[in-house]
NUKEPA-798701 format. One record per residue: residue number from 1; z, y, x of N, C-alpha, C, O in turn. Coordinates in steps of 0.001 Angstrom, whole numbers. Atoms other than C-alpha are relative to their C-alpha. Example, Ala and Ser with C-alpha at 12.3 -4.5 7.8 and 13.67 -1.06 7.14 Angstrom:
BEGIN
[node 1, [0, -1190, 890], [7800, -4500, 12300], [0, 1200, 900], [665, 1181, 1936]]
[node 2, [-60, -1190, -820], [7140, -1060, 13670], [730, 1090, -770], [899, 2198, -261]]
REM end
This chain:
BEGIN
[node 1, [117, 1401, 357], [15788, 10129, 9562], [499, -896, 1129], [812, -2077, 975]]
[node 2, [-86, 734, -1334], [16407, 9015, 12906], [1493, -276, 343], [1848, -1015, 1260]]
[node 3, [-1074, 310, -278], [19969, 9230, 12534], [685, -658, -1144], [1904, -822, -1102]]
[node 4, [-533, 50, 715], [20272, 8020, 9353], [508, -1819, -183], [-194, -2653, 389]]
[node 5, [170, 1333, 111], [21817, 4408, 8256], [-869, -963, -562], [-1906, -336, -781]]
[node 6, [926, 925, 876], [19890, 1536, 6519], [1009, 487, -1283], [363, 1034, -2177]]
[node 7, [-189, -496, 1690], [22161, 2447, 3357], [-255, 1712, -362], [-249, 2031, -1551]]
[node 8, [161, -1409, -63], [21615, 6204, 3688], [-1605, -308, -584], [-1722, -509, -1793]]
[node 9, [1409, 25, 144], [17597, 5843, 3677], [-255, -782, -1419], [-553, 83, -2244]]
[node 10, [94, 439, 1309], [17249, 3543, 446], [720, 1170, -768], [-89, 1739, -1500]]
[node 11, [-344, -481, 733], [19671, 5776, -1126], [-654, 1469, -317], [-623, 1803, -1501]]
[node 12, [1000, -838, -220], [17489, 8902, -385], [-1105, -330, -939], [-1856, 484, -1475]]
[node 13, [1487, 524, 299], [14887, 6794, -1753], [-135, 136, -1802], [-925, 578, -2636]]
[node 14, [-797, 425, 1525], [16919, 5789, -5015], [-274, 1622, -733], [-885, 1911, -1762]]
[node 15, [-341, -1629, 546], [17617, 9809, -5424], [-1333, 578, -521], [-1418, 979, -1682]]
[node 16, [1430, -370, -186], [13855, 10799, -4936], [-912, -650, -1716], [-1759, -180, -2477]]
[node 17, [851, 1127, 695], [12785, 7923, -7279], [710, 479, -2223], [175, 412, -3330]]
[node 18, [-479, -831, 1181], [15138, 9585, -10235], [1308, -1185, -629], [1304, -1311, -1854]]
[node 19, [-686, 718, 274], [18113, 6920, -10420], [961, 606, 191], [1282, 1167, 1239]]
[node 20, [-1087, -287, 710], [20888, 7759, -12205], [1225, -118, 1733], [1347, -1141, 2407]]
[node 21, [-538, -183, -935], [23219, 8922, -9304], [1434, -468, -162], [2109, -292, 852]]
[node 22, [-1180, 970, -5], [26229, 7137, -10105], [-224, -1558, 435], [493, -2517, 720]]
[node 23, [-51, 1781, -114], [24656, 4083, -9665], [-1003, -117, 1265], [-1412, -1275, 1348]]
[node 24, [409, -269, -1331], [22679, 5148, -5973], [400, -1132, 741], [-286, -2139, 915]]
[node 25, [-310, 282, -824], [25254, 4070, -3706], [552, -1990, -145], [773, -2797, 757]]
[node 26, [-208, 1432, -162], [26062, 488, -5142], [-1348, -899, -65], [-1289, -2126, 11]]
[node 27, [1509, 263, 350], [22023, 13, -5698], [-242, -255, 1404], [-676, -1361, 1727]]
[node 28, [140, -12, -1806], [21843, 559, -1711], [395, -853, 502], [-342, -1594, 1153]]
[node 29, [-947, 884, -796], [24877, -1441, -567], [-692, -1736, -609], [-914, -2677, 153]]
[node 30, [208, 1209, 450], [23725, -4407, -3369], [-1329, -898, -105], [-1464, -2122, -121]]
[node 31, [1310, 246, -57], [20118, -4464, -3485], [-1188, 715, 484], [-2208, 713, -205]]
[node 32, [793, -194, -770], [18185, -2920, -1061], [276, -592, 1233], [1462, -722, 1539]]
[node 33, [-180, -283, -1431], [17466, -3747, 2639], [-321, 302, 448], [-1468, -140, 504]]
[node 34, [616, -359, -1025], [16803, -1965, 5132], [-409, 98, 1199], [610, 132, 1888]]
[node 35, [95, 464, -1694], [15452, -2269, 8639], [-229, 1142, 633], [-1269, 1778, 460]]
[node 36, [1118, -1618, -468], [15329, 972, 10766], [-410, -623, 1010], [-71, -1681, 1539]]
[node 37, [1106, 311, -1188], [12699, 1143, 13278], [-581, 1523, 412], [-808, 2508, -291]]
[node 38, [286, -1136, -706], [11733, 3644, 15385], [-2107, -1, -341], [-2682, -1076, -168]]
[node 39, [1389, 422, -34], [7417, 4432, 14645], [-609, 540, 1485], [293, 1031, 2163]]
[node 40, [418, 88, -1386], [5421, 4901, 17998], [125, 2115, -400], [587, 2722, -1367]]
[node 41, [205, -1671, -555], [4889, 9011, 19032], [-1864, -150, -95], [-2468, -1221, -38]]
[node 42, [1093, -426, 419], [1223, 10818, 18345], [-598, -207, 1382], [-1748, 232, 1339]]
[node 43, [654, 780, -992], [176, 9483, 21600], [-414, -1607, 121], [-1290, -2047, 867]]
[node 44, [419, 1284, -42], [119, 5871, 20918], [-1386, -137, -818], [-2039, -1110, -442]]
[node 45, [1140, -56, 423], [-2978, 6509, 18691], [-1297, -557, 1020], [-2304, -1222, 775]]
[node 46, [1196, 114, -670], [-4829, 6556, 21851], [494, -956, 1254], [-58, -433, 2221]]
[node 47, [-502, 1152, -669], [-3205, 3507, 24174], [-766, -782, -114], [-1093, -772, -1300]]
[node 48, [1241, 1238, 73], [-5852, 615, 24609], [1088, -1253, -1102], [2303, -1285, -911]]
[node 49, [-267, 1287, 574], [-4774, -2310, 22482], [-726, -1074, -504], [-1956, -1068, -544]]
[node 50, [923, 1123, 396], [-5536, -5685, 21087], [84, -453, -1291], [1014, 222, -1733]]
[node 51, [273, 459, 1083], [-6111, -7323, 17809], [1525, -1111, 448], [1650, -2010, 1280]]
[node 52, [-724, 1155, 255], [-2724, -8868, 16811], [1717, 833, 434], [2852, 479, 116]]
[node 53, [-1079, -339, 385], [-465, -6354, 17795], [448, 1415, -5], [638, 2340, 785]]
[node 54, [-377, -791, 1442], [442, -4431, 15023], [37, -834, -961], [-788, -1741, -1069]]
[node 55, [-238, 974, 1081], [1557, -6064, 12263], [-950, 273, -925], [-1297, 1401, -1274]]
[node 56, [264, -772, 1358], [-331, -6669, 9342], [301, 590, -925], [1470, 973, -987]]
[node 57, [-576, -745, 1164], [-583, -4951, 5915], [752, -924, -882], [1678, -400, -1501]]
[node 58, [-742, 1083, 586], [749, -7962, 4300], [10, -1354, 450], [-588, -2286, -88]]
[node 59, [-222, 1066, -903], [1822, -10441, 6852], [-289, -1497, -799], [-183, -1537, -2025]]
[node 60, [-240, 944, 830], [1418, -14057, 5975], [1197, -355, -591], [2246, -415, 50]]
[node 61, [-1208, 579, 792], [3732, -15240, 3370], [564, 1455, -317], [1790, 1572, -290]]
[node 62, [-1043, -1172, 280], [4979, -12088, 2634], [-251, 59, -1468], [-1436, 45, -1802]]
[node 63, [-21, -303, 1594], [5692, -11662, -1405], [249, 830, -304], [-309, 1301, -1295]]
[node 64, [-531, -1229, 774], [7856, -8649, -1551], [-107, 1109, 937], [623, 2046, 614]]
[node 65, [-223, -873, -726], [7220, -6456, 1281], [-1386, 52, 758], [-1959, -989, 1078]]
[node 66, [1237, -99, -731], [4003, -4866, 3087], [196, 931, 1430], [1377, 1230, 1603]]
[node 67, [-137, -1359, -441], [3578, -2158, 5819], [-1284, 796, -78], [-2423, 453, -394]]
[node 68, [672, -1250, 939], [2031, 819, 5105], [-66, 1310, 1164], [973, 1850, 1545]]
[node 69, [173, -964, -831], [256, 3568, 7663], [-675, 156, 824], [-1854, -181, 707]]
[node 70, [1202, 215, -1185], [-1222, 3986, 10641], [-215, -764, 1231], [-1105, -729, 2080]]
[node 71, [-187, 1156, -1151], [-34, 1267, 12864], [346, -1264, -537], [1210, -2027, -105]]
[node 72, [341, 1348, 78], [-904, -1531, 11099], [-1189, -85, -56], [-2088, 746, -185]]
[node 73, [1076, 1131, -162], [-3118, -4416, 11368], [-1220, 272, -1705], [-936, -285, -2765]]
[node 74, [830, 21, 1149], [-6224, -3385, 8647], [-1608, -229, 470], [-1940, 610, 1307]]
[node 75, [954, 168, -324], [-9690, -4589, 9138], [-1046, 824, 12], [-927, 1556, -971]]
[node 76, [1526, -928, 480], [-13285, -2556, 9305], [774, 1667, -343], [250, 2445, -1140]]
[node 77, [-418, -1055, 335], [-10810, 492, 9372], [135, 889, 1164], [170, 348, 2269]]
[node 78, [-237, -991, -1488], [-10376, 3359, 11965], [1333, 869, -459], [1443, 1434, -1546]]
[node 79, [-1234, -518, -65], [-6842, 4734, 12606], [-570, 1436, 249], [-1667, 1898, 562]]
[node 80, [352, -1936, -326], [-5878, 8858, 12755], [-588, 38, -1105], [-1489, 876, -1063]]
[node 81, [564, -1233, 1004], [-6916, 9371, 9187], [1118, -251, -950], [2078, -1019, -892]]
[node 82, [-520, -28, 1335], [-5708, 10090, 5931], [-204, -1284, -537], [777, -1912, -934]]
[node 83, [906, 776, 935], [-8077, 7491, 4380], [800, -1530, 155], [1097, -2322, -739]]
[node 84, [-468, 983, -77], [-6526, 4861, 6443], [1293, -177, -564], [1684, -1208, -1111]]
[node 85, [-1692, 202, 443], [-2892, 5536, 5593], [-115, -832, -1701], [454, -1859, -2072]]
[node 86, [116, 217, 1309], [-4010, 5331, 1866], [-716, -1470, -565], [-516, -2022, -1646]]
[node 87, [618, 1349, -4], [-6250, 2082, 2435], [1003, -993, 82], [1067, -1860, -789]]
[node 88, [-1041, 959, 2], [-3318, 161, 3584], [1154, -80, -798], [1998, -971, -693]]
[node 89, [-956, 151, 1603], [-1167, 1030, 239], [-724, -655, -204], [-420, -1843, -96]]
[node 90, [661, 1130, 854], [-4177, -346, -1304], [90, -1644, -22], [394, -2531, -820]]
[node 91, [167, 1213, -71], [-4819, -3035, 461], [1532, -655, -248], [1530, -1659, -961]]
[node 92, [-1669, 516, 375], [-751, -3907, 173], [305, -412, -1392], [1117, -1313, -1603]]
[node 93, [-327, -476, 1530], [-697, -3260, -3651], [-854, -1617, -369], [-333, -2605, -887]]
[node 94, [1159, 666, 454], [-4128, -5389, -4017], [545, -1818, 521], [365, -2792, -210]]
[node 95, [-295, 1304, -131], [-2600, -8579, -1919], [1347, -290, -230], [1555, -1503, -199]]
[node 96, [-1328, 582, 487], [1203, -8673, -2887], [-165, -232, -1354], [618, -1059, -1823]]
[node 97, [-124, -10, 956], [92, -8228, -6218], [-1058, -1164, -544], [-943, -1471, -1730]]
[node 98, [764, 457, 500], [-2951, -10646, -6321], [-1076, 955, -1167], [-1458, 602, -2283]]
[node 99, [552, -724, 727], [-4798, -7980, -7648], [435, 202, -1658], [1109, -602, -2302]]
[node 100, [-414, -54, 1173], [-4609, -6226, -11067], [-659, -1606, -1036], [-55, -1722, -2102]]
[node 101, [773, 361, 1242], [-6658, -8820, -13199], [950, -748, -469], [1167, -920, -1668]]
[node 102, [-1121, 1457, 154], [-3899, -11564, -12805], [1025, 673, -1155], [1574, -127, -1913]]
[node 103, [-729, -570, 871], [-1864, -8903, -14997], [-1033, 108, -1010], [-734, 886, -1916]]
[node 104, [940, -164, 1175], [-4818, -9116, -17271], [-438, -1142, -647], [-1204, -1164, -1610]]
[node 105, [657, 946, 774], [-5276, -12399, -17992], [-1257, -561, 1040], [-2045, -1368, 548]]
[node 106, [1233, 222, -1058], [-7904, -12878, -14865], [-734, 1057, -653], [-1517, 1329, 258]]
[node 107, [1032, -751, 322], [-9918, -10409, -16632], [-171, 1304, 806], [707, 2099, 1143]]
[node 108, [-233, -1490, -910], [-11316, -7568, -14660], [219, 1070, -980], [-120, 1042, -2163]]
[node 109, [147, -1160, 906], [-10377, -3975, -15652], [-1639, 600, -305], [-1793, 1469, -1163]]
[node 110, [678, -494, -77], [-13757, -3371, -15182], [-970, -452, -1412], [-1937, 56, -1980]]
[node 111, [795, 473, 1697], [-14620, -5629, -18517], [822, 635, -829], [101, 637, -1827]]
[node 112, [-451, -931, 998], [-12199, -3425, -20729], [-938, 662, -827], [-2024, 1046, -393]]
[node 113, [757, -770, 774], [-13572, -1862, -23356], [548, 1073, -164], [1679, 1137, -644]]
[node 114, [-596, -849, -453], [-13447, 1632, -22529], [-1158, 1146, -1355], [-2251, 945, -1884]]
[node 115, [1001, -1305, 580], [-14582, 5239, -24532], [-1087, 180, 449], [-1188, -318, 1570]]
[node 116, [972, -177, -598], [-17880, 6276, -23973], [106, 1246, 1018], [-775, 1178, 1875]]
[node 117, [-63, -751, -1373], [-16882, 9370, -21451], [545, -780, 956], [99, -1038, 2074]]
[node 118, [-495, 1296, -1126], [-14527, 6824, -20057], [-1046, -572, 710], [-1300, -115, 1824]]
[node 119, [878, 589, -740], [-17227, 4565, -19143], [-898, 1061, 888], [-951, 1174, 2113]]
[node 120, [994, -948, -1290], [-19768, 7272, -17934], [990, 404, 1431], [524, 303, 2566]]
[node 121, [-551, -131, -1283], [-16555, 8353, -15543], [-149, -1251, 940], [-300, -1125, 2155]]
[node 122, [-317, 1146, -662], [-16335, 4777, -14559], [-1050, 73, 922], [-861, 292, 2118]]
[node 123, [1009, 205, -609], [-19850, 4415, -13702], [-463, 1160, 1014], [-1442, 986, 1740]]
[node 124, [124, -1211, -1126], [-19952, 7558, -11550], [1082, -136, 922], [992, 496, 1975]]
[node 125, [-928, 198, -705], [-17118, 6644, -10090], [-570, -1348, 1319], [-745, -1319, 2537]]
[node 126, [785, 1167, -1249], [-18629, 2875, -8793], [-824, 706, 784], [-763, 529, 2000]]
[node 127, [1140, -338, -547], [-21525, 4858, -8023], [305, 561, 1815], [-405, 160, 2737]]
[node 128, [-403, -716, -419], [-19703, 7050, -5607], [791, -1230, 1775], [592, -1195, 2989]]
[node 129, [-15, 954, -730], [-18024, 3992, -4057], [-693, -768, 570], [-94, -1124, 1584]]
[node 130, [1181, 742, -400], [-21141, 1868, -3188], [97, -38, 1320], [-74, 905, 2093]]
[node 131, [614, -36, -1791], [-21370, 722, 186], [943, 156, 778], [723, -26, 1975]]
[node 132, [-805, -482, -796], [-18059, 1809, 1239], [1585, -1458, -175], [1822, -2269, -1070]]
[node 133, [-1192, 636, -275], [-14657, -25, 2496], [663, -279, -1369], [738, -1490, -1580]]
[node 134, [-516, -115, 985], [-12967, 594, -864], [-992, -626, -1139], [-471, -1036, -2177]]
[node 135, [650, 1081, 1016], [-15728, -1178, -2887], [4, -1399, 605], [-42, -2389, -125]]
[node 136, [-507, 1417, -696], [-15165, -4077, -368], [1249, -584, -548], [1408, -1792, -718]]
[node 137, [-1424, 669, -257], [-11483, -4277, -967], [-336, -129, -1693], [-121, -1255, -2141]]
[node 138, [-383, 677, 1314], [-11923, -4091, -4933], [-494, -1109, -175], [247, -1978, -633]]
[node 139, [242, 866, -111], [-14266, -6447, -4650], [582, -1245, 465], [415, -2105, -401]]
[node 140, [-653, 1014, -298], [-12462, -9120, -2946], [1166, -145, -679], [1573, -1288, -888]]
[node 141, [-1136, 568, 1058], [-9537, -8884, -5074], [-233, 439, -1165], [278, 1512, -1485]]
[node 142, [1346, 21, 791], [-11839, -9088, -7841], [929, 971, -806], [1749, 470, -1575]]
[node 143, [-283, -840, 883], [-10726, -5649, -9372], [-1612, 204, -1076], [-1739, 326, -2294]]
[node 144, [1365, -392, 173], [-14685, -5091, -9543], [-723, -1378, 192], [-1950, -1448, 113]]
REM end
């Protein structure tokens, strides 16, 4: 990756993603951009730092673009896991998108009218969440 161009890497991406391979390389050149960047080495994990730099997960003003991993800016979170990498999709997904409900009409998914195993999963599911980071974040972007 490290040697590759900004149109190389989208087009990788394009390929991966299942787009019609004739139409890759003008998809790259016409409408993607890319920025390479080098990410830190498995030692910066443990470097003292301060609040502010690392970018956030969805900078202000940002509409179409987040970052996503283990060296960004995410609150009440601890770097070096899995959990985090996957928190900061969320949280990315949850504020570029204004959460799902806005695709619903403001309505939460959580008022759907769902099957009755459906629901019992649901409710074992909140249950499971309670108390934790991930019932914070639906909460605030009122998935829940």
């Amino acid at each position: 990756m490290r040697d590759c161009t900004s149109q190389e890497i989208p087009m990788e991406w394009f390929l991966l993603l299942g787009v019609p391979e004739a139409e890759i390389k003008e998809l790259a050149a016409k409408s993607a951009h890319c920025i390479l960047c080098l990410r830190p080495y498995i030692t910066a994990f443990f470097i003292p730092r301060a609040r502010g730099d690392r970018p956030a997960v969805a900078p202000e003003g940002a509409v179409n673009f987040a970052f996503l991993g283990q060296f960004e800016e995410s609150p009440c979170n601890t770097i070096f896991t899995t959990e985090y990498s996957v928190r900061t999709a969320m949280e990315a997904v949850y504020t570029l998108l204004d959460s799902t409900s806005t695709m619903m009409d403001g309505r939460k998914p959580m008022d759907m009218r769902l099957p009755f195993a459906v629901r019992i999963a649901k409710n074992k599911g909140l249950k499971m969440i309670r108390g934790t980071v991930v019932e914070n974040l639906l909460k605030r972007y009122r998935i829940i």
